[in-house]
C-alpha positions as CSV (number, residue, x, y, z in Angstrom):
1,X,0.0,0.0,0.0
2,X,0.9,3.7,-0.8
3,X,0.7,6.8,0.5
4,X,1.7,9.1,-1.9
5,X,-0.3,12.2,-1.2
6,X,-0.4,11.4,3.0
7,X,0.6,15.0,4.5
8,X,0.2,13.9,8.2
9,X,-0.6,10.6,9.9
10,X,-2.7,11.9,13.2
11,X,-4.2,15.1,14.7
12,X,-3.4,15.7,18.2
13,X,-6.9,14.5,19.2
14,X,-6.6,11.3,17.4
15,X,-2.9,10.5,19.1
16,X,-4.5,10.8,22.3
17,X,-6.4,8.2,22.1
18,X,-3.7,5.6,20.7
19,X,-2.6,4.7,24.4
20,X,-1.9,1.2,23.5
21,X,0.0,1.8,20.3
22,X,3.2,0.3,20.3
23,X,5.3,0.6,17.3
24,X,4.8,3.5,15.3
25,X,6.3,2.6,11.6
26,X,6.0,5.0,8.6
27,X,7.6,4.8,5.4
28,X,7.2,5.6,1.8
29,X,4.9,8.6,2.3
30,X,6.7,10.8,0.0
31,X,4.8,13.9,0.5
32,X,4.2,13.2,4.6
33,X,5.4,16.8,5.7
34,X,4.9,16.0,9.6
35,X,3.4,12.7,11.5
36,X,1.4,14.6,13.5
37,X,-0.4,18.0,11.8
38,X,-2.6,21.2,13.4
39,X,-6.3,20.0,13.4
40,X,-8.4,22.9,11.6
41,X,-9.8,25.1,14.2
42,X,-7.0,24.4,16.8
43,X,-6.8,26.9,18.8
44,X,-3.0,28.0,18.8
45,X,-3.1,28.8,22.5
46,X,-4.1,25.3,24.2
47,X,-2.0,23.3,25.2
48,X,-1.6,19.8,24.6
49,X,0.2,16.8,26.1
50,X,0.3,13.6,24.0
51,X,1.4,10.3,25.5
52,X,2.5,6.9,23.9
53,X,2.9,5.3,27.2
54,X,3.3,1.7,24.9
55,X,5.4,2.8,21.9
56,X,9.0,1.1,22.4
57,X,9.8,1.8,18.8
58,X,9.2,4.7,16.5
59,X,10.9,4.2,12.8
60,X,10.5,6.5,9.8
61,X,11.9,5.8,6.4
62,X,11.6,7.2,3.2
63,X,10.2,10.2,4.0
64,X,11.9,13.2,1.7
65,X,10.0,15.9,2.5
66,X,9.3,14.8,6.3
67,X,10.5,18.0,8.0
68,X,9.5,17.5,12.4
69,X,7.6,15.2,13.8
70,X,5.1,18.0,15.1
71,X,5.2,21.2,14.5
72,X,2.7,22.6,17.0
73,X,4.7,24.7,19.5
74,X,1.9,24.0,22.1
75,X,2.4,20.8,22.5
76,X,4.4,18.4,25.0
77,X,5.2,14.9,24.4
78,X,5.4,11.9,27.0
79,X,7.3,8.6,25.4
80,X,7.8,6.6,29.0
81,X,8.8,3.5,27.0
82,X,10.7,4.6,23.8
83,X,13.9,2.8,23.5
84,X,14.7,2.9,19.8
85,X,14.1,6.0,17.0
86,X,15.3,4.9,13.4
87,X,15.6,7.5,10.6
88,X,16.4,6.2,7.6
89,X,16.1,9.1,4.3
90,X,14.6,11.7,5.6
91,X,16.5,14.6,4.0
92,X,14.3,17.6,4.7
93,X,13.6,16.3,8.7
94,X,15.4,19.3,10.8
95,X,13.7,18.6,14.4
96,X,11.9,16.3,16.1
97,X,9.4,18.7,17.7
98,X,9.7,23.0,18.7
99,X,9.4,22.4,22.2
100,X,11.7,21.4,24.7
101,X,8.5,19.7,26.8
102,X,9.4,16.4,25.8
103,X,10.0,13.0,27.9
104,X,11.5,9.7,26.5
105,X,13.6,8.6,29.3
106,X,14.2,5.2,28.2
107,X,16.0,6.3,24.9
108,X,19.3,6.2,24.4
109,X,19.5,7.3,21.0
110,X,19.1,7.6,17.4
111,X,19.3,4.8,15.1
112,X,19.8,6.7,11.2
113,X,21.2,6.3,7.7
114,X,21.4,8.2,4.8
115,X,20.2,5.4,3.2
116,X,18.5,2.1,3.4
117,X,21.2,0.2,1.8
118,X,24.2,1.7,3.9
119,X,24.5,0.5,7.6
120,X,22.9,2.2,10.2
121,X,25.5,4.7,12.6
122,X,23.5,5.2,16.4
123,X,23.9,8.7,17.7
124,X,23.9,8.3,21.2
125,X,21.7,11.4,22.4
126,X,23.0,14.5,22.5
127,X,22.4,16.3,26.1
128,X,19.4,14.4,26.9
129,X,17.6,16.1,23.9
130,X,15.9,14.9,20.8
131,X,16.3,18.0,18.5
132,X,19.8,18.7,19.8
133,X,20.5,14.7,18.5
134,X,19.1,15.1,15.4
135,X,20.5,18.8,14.5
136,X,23.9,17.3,15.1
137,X,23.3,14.1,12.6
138,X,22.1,16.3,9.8
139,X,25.7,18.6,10.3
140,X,27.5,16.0,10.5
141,X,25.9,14.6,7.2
142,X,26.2,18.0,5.4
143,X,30.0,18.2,6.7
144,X,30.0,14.9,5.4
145,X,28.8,16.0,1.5
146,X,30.8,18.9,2.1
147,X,34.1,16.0,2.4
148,X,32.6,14.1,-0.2
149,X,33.0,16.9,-2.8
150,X,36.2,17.9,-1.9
151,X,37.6,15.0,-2.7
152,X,35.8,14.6,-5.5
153,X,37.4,17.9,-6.9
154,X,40.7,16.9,-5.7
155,X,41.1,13.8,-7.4
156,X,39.4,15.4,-10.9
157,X,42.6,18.0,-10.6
158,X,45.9,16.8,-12.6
């Protein structure tokens, strides 16, 4: 099954009630900006907290224009039994969420590759923040590119 025009997986209101969810897998959504999106008439102002008290894994894959998990501002999130994030081609992702409100203190990690055919490198976390981990994967991937062309150049000089 596809999900080629799939912008978001859940609204706030539907995450809440997943409380026995525990694996949350998306992959091949290639127009999936965020997993979570702003339900119409939200009110900017209210705040939100969204548990996954069961999810042990979370995995995302495939997803080129993914840019955060959530983009709502207003929101905290409460992941009591995460233990493993994988990111695997997500070129556009640059946060997990905006907020620092977030709990996962089971997690160790992130689990990511550029792509699904090279090996995956684990990124331990970063001061005991999500975003922090992730910002410092995507530099080290542009230094990376950065490497990659310079050598490039290099060996295309007589």
């Amino acid at each position: 099954m596809t999900c080629d025009s799939l912008k978001c997986l859940f609204t706030p209101s539907m995450a809440k009630l997943l409380v026995k969810l525990e694996e949350i897998e998306v992959h091949a959504c290639y127009e999936m900006k965020e997993i979570i999106a702003k339900e119409s008439g939200d009110e900017e102002k209210r705040d939100h907290v969204i548990a996954f008290p069961q999810v042990k894994t979370l995995s995302l894959g495939n997803l080129p224009k993914l840019e955060c998990f959530c983009n709502k501002e207003a929101i905290a999130f409460e992941w009591p039994s995460l233990e493993k994030i994988t990111i695997v081609e997500c070129e556009e992702l640059k946060m997990f969420v905006p907020t620092t409100s977030m709990k996962a203190p089971k997690l160790q990690g992130v689990h990511h590759s550029v792509r699904y055919t090279e090996p995956e490198t684990f990124q331990p976390m970063i001061e005991g923040d999500l975003n922090t981990t992730i910002q410092h994967i995507i530099k080290g991937k542009a230094n990376l590119q950065e490497n990659l062309q310079e050598i490039s150049k290099s060996s295309r000089s007589p």
